[in-house]
C-alpha positions in Angstrom: 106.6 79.1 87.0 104.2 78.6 90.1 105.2 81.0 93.1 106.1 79.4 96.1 106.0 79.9 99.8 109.4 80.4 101.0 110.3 80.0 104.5 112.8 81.7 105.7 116.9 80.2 106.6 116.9 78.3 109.6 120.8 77.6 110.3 124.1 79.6 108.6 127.5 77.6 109.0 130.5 79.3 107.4 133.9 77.9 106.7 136.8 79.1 105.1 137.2 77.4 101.3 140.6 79.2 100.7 142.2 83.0 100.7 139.7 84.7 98.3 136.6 82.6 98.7 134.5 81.4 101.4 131.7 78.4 101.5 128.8 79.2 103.1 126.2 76.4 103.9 122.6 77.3 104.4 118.8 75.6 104.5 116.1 77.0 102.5 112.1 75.4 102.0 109.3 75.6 99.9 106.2 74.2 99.9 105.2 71.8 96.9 102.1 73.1 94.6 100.4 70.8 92.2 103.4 67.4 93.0 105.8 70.4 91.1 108.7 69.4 93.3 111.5 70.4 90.8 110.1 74.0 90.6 109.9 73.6 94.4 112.9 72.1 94.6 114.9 75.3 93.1 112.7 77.9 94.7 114.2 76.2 98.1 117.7 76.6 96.3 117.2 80.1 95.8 115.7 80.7 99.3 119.0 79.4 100.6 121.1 80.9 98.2 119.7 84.6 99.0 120.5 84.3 102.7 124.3 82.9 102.1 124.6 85.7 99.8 123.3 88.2 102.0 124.9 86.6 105.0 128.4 87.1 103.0 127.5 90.8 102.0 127.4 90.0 98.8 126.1 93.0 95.6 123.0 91.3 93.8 120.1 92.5 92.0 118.1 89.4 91.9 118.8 85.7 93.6 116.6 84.7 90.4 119.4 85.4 88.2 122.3 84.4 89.9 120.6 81.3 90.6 118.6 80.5 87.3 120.6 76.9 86.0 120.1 73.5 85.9 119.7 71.0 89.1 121.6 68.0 88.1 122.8 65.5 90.5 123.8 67.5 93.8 125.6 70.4 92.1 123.3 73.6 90.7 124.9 74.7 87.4 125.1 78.6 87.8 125.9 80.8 84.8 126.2 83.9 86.4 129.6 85.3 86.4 131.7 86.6 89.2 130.1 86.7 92.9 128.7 83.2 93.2 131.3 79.9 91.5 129.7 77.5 92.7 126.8 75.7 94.5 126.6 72.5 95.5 123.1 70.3 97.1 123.9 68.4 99.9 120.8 67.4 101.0 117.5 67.3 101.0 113.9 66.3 102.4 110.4 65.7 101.4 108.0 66.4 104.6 104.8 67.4 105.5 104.5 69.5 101.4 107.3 71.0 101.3 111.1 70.5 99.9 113.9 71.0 102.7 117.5 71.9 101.1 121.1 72.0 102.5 123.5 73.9 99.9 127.2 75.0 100.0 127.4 78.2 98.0 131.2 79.0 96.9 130.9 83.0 97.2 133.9 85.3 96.0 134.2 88.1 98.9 133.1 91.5 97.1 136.1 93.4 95.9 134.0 96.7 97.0 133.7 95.2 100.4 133.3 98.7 103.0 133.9 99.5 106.2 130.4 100.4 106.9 129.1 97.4 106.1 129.6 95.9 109.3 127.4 97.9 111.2 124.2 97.6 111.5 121.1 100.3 110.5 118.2 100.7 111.9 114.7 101.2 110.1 111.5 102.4 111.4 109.1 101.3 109.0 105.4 103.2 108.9 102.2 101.0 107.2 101.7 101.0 103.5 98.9 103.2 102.4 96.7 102.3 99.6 96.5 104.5 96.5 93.0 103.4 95.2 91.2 102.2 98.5 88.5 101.5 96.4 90.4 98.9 94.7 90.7 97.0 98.1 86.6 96.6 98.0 87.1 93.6 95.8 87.6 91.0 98.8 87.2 93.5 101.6 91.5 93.4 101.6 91.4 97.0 102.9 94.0 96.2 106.2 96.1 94.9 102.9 99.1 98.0 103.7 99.4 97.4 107.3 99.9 93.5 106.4 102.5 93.5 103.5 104.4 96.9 106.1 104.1 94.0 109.1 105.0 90.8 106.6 108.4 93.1 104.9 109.3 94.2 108.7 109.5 90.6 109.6 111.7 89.5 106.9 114.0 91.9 107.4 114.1 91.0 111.1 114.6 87.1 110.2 117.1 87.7 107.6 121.2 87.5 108.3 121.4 91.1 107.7 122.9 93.9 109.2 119.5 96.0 109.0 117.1 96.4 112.0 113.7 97.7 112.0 111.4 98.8 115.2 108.1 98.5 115.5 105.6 99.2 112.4 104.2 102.5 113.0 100.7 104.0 112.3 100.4 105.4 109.0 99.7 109.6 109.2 98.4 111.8 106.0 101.2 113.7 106.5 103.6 110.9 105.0 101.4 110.3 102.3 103.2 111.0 99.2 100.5 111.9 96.9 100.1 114.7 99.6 103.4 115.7 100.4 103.6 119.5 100.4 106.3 120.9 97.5 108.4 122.9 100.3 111.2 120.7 101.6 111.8 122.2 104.9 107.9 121.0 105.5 107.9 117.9 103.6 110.9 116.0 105.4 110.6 117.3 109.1 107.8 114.2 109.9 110.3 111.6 108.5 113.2 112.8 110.5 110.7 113.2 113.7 110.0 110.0 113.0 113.3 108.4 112.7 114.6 110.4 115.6 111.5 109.3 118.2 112.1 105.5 117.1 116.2 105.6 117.3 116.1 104.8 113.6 118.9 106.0 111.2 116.6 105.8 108.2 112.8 105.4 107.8 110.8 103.0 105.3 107.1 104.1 103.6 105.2 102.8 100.6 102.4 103.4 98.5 100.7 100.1 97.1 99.0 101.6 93.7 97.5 99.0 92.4 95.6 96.4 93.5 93.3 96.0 90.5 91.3 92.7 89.3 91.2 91.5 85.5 90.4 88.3 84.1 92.9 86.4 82.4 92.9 85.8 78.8 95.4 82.4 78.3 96.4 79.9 80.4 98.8 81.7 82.9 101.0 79.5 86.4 99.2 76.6 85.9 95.8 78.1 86.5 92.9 78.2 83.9 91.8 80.9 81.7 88.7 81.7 84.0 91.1 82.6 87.3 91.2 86.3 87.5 94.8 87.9 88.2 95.0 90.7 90.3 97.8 93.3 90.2 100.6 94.0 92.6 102.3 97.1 92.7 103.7 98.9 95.3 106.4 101.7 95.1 109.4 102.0 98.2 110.9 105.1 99.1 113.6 105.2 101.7 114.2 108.3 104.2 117.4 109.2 106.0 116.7 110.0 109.1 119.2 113.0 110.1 117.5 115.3 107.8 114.6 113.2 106.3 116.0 114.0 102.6 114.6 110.4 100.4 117.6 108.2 99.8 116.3 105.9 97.4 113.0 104.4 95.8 112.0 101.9 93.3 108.6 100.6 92.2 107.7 97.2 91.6 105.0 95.0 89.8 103.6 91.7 89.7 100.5 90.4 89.3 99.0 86.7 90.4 96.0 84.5 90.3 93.1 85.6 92.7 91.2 81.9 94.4 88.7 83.5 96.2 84.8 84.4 95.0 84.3 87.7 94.5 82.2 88.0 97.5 84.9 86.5 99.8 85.9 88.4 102.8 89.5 87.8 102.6 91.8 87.8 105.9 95.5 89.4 104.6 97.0 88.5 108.0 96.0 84.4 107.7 98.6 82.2 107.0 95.4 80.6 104.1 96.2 84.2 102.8 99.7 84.3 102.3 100.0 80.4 100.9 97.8 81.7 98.1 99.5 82.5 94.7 98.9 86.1 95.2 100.1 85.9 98.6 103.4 84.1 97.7 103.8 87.1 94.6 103.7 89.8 97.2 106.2 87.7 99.5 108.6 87.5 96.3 108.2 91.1 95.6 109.3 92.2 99.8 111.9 89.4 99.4 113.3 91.6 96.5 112.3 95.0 98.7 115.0 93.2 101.5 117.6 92.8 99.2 117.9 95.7 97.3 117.6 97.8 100.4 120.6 95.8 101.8 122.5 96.4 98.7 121.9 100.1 99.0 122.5 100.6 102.7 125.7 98.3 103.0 128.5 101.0 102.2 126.4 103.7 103.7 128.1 105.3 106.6 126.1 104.7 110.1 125.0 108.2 111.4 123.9 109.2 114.8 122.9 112.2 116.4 123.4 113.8 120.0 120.9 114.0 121.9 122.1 115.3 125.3 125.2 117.6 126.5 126.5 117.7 129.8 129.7 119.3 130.7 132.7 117.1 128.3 130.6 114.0 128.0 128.3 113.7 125.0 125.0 111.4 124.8 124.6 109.7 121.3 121.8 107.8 120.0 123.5 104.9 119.1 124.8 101.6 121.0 125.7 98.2 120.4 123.2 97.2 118.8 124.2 99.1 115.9 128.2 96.8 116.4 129.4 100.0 118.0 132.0 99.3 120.7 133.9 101.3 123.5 137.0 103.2 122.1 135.7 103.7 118.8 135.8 107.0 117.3 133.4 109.4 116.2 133.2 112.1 113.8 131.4 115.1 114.3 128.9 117.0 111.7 127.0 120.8 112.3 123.7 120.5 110.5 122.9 124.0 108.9 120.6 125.5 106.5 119.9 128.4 103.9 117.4 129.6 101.8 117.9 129.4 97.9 117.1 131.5 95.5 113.7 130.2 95.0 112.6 131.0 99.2 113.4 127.1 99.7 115.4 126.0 103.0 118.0 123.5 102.2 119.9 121.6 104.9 123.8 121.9 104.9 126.8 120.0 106.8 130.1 121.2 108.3 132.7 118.9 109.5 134.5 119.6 112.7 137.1 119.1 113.6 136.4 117.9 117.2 136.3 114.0 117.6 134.6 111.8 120.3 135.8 108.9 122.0 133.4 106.3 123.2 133.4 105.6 127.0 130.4 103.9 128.2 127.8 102.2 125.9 124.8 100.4 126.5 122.7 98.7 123.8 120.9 102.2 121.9 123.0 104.6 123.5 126.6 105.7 124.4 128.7 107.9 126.5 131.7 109.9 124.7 134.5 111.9 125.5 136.3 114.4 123.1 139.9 114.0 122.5 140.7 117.3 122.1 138.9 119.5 124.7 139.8 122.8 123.2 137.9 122.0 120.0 134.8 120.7 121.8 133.1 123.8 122.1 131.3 123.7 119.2 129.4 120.4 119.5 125.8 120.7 120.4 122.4 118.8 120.4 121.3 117.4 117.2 124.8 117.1 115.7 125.0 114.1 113.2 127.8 112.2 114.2 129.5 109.4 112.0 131.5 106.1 113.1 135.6 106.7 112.2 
């Protein structure tokens, strides 16, 4: 199947279908490659269909499986079980290259729904670095990690998620994996620094470790025997940011046709770049980055941290940007540490039992109050606190 550009959801609508299910109706686009519009067609369905089901908080692994059926009339025949029952087409538009689609997706409300999921996290995100630089030579693609970083942090910004990311940051050796030192006391401090200085709750790094050419052998997307694929592969790791311990990671592979002549100068942060087949393979590969670190951090519990004392009040680092709201209640967590057996420092946690009250917020901060000022005298800069 030919990868297509996918644009991202223009307008959500939701309305209520009945007591267990909700109909959400979304717009998705692709552009047409080669008069395919029925492969177009469907990679607009599934562009729509992953924002409704991200919009509805919905548990997937991959929009291409829930969504892999037959188009027939205006009703998309899904046979996945369970989340989505139904979708329906209920419009669409040929313009300028590209397939516009309206679709009604019938999604069942996850049974494992959480309370946490309605706040949101923020993610700092550094640039990618590149394993084999000298792989990059092969069309001068060398700014290639600080692109793909840039490209993922928009997509999670545009999508109807509860995740936010700040700016992308500068990559340092000191993240570099292949160099991270074996201590852990060393190895997470620049991660939580990190998170901390960009009032992030978690931070995102990657290494892209291969970026090879070879020339294809059989006739492969459409394209002829003598286009030469180039690999793909990046590998994600996620940092919480309290402590910088690595909350989850996953690798991923593709590989594409490469258009350009091998003496080509190629510009990764063109729009000619990323309408390319290898450019729309990376953009399929982040779009799965996006939802699988959704799926992860959706029941995870939002953690903050105080970062000033003065007198009973108590400065956190989170607002309401993060769906925080006066009178909400706050749990409160020591941070500690000892050394194993083997010399190594390993962070601990002790729950107090003071609790805040929120007073006064603002939009990355907030004012609070304990409840019970006889237990307060404990709390301190740098303790994690977690919404009630």
């Amino acid at each position: 199947m030919k990868l297509l550009n996918l644009l991202m959801l223009t307008t959500l609508l939701v309305s209520t279908h009945c007591a267990n299910a909700a109909w959400f109706e979304s717009k998705g686009q692709a552009q047409i490659l080669n008069d395919e519009i029925e492969i177009a067609r469907n990679h607009a369905v599934q562009d729509a269909l992953r924002q409704a089901l991200l919009f509805a908080g919905a548990n997937i692994n991959s929009v291409q499986e829930i969504s892999h059926g037959l188009l027939t009339a205006d009703r998309f025949e899904v046979r996945a079980q369970g989340t989505v029952r139904d979708i329906q087409l209920i419009n669409e538009r040929h313009k300028g290259g590209y397939v516009s689609v309206t679709i009604r997706a019938d999604i069942m409300p996850q049974d494992s729904q959480c309370q946490a999921s309605v706040y949101t996290k923020t993610i700092a995100l550094t640039e990618f670095d590149l394993l084999q630089r000298s792989q990059a030579s092969h069309g001068a693609i060398f700014d290639l990690g600080e692109a793909v970083a840039n490209r993922l942090s928009n997509q999670i910004k545009q999508s109807l998620t509860k995740l936010a990311t700040t700016q992308v940051l500068p990559l340092q050796q000191s993240w570099r994996h292949n160099n991270q030192p074996t201590n852990i006391s060393t190895s997470l401090a620049p991660f939580a620094r990190l998170a901390s200085a960009n009032n992030a709750q978690y931070v995102l790094t990657a290494q892209i470790t291969d970026i090879s050419m070879y020339q294809a052998k059989s006739r492969w997307l459409g394209f002829s025997s003598k286009t030469p694929l180039r690999q793909f592969s990046i590998a994600a790791y996620l940092y919480q940011g309290i402590n910088g311990e690595m909350v989850w990671s996953k690798k991923y592979a593709i590989k594409a046709p490469w258009l350009y002549p091998r003496q080509a100068q190629v510009e990764v942060n063109s729009n000619e770049f990323w309408l390319t087949p290898y450019g729309q393979a990376i953009t399929d590969q982040l779009n799965q980055i996006n939802t699988d670190i959704n799926e992860h951090l959706a029941c995870e519990k939002l953690l903050g941290q105080i970062v000033k004392v003065s007198q009973d009040s108590y400065t956190v680092n989170l607002g309401s940007h993060h769906g925080i709201k006066i009178g909400d209640t706050l749990n409160i967590i020591h941070q500690g540490s000892f050394i194993d057996v083997n010399g190594i420092i390993r962070p601990t946690q002790q729950i107090s039992e003071a609790k805040l009250q929120i007073s006064q917020i603002s939009q990355y901060h907030l004012t609070a109050t304990s409840q019970d000022p006889s237990l307060a005298g404990g709390i301190q800069i740098r303790d994690t606190v977690v919404i009630n």
